[in-house]
C-alpha positions as CSV (number, residue, x, y, z in Angstrom):
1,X,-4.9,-20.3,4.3
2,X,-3.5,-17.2,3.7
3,X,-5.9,-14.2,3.4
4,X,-4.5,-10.6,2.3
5,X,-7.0,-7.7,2.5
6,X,-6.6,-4.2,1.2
7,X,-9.0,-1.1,2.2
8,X,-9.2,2.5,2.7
9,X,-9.5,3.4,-0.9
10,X,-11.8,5.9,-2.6
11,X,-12.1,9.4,-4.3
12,X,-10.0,12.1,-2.7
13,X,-9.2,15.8,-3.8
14,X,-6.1,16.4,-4.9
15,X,-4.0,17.6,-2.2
16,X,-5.3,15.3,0.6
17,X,-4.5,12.3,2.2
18,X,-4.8,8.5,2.2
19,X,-4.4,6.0,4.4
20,X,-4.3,2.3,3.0
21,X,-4.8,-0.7,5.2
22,X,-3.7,-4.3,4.8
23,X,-4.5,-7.1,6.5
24,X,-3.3,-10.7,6.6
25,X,-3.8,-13.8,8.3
26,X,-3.1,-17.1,7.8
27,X,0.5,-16.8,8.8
28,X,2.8,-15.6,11.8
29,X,2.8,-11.8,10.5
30,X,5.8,-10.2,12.6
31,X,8.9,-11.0,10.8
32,X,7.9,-10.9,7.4
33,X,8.4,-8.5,4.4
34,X,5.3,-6.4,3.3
35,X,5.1,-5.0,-0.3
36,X,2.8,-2.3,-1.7
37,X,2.1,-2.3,-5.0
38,X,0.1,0.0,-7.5
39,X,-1.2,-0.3,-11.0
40,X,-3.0,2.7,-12.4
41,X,-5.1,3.0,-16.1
42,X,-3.5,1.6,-18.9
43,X,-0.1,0.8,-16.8
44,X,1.9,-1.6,-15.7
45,X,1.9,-2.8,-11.9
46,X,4.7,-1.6,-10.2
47,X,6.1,-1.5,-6.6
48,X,5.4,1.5,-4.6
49,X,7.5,0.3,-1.3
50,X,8.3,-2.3,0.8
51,X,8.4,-2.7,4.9
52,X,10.6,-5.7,6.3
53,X,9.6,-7.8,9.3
54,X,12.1,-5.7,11.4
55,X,10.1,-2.2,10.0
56,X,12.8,-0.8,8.1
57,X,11.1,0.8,4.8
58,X,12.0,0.8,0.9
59,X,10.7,3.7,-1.1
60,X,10.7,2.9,-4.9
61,X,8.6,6.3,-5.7
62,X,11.9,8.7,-6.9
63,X,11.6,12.2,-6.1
64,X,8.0,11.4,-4.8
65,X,8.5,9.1,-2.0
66,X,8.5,11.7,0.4
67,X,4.4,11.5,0.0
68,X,4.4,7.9,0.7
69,X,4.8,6.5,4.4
70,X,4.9,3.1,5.4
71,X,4.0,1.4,8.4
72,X,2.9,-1.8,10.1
73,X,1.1,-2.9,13.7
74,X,2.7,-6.4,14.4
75,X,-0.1,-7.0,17.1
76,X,-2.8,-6.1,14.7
77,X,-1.7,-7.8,11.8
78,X,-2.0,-4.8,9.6
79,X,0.7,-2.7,7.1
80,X,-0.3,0.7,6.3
81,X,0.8,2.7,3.4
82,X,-0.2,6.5,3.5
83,X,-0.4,8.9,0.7
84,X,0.3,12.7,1.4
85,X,-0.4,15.6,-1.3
86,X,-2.2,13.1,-3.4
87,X,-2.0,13.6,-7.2
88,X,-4.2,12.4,-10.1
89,X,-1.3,10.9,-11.4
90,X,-1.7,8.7,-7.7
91,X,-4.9,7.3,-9.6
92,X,-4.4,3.3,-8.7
93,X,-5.2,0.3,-7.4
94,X,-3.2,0.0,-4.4
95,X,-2.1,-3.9,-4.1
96,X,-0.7,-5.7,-1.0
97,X,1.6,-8.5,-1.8
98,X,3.5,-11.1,1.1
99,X,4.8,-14.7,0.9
100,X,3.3,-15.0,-2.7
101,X,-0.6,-13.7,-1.8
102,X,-1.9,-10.8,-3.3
103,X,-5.1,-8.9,-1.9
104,X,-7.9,-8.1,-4.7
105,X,-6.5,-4.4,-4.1
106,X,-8.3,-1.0,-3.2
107,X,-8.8,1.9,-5.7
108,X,-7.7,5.2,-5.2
109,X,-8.6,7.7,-7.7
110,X,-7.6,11.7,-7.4
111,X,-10.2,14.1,-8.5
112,X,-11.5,17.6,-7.8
């Protein structure tokens, strides 16, 4: 069974730093394409960046994506999506998506 689990949410000041886990089992973990997602008040989900199996990362976040870094531990199972200068606008969940499973996600909100 395949198990995808987001953390590392919570309330940050604007200006800081996040750093989002996810981790999966259920499947052979190296190899395969990891997607964040991130659907915030009132909007639509939509795709915040994608790592492949061989660690080469997709930014979908414009002139932002600077802020957003990607990264995965093969042994450990886990991708990691950080969050630099957060924003309230970066107010989300934060969703982790692979081989069709999503994770329940992990809220992020931005406030002073």
């Amino acid at each position: 069974q395949i198990q995808v689990v987001e953390s590392g949410g919570g309330l940050v000041q604007p200006g800081g730093s996040v750093r989002l886990s996810c981790v999966v089992s259920g499947f052979t973990f190296s190899g395969v394409d990891m997607n964040w997602y991130r659907q915030a008040p009132g909007k639509e989900r939509e795709l915040v960046a994608t790592i492949t199996g061989a660690g080469e990362t997709f930014n979908y976040m414009g002139s932002e994506k600077g802020r957003f870094i990607l990264s995965r531990d093969n042994a450990e199972n886990i991708s990691y999506l950080q969050i630099n200068n957060l924003k309230p606008e970066d107010t989300a969940v934060y969703y982790c998506w692979t081989r069709g499973n999503w994770g329940r996600g992990t809220q992020v909100t931005i406030s002073s």
